[in-house]
N, C-alpha and C positions, 0 to 999 in steps of 0.2 A: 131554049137558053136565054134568049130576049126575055121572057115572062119572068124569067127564077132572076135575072138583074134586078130587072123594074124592081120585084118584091123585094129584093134584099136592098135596093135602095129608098123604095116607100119605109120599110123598117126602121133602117138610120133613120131617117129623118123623120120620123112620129118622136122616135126614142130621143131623140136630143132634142124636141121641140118641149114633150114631157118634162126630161128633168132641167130644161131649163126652168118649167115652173116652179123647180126645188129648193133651185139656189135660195141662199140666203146670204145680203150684204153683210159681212161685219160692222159693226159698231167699233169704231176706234175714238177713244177718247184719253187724249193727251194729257190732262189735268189729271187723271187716276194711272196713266201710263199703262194703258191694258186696250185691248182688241176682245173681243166677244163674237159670238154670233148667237141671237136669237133662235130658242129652236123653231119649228116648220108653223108657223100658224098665231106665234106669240107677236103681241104688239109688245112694245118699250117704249116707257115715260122713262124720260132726264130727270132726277131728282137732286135735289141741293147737295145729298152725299153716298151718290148712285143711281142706279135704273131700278122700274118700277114695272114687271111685266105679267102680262095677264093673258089669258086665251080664252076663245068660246069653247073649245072642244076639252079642257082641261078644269076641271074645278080650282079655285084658291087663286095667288099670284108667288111669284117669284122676286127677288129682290138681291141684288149683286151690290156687292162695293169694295172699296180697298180701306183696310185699315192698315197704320203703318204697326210694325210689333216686331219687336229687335227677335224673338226666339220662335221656335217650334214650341219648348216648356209654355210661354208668356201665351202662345195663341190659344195653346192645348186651357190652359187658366185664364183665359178670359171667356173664352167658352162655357165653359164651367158656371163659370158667376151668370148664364142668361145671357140674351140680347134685349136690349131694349130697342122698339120702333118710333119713330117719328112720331106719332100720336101718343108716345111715353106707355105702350102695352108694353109687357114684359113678356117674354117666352122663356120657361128652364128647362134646361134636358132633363130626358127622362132616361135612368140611369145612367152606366159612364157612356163617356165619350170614346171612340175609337180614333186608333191612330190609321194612317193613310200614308205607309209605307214612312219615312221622314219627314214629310212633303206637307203632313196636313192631317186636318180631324174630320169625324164625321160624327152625327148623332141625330137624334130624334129630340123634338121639344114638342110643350103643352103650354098653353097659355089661353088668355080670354083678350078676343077684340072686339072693342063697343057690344059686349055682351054675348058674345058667342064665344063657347068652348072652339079652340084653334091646337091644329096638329101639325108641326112641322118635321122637315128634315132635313139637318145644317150639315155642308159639307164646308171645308176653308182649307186652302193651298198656299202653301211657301215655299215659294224657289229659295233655296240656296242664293245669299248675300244681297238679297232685295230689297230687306227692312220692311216687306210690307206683307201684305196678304191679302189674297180674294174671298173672299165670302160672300157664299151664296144658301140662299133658304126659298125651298118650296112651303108656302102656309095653303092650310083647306080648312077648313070646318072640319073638325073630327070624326063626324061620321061618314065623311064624303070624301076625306085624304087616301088615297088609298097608294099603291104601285106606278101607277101613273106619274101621282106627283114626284115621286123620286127618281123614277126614269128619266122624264125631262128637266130636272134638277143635274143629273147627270152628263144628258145631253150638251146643257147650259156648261158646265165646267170644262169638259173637253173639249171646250172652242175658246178659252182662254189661253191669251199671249201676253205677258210679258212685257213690255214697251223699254 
């Protein structure tokens, strides 16, 4: 009886020493009014108008921000028209865009950075009476975008709060 204790308490305590090395801090940032978490492995740069996040175990980078946009229509059409990046690349989806219940869009874009064909996949959320919207984009190199990057694109949105 002593032996089957010990073990079952050696267990606890492997298991939560484990996934304490899971956690992951959020990211609260006042100035965009939003909470994040990084997924499992991803580092984040602060950028003038968002984060800028990259991993070893993932191809491409990630990129999150708030814009303010009075509608669901407005975001769904701004979408539409591309994003433009910081360096002035340009990504345009590739066919339409999908809706994401009331809340939000998602789609796929293509574009060229500093000469390389780039593959993305945009998703963007709007609470109800917020005036603003998150947006976020996995980019890869086109041949190397794969599941992955959308996965943890995913990840990234579902740890989004509000402020």
């Amino acid at each position: 009886m002593k032996s089957i204790l010990l073990s079952i308490f050696y267990i606890l305590i492997s298991t939560s020493i484990v996934l304490a090395q899971y956690e992951v801090d959020p990211i609260v940032d006042n100035d965009m009014k939003l909470q994040f978490s990084a997924p499992e492995g991803w580092k984040t740069t602060k950028k003038a108008d968002g984060y800028l996040m990259g991993s070893p175990n993932t191809n491409g980078f990630m990129i999150i921000k708030v814009q303010s946009i009075p509608t669901i229509s407005s975001l769904k059409s701004a979408m539409e028209q591309g994003l433009q990046l910081e360096d002035g690349t340009k990504l345009e989806p590739v066919g339409e865009l999908n809706m994401l219940g009331s809340l939000g869009v998602s789609g796929m874009y293509i574009g060229t950075i500093d000469g390389t064909e780039m593959k993305g996949f945009l998703m963007a959320l709007m609470p109800p009476s917020k005036g603003r919207a998150v947006i976020c984009i996995s980019v890869a190199p086109i041949y190397l975008f794969n599941q992955t990057n959308m996965d943890e694109l995913k990840t990234l949105l579902r740890s989004v709060i509000f402020l």
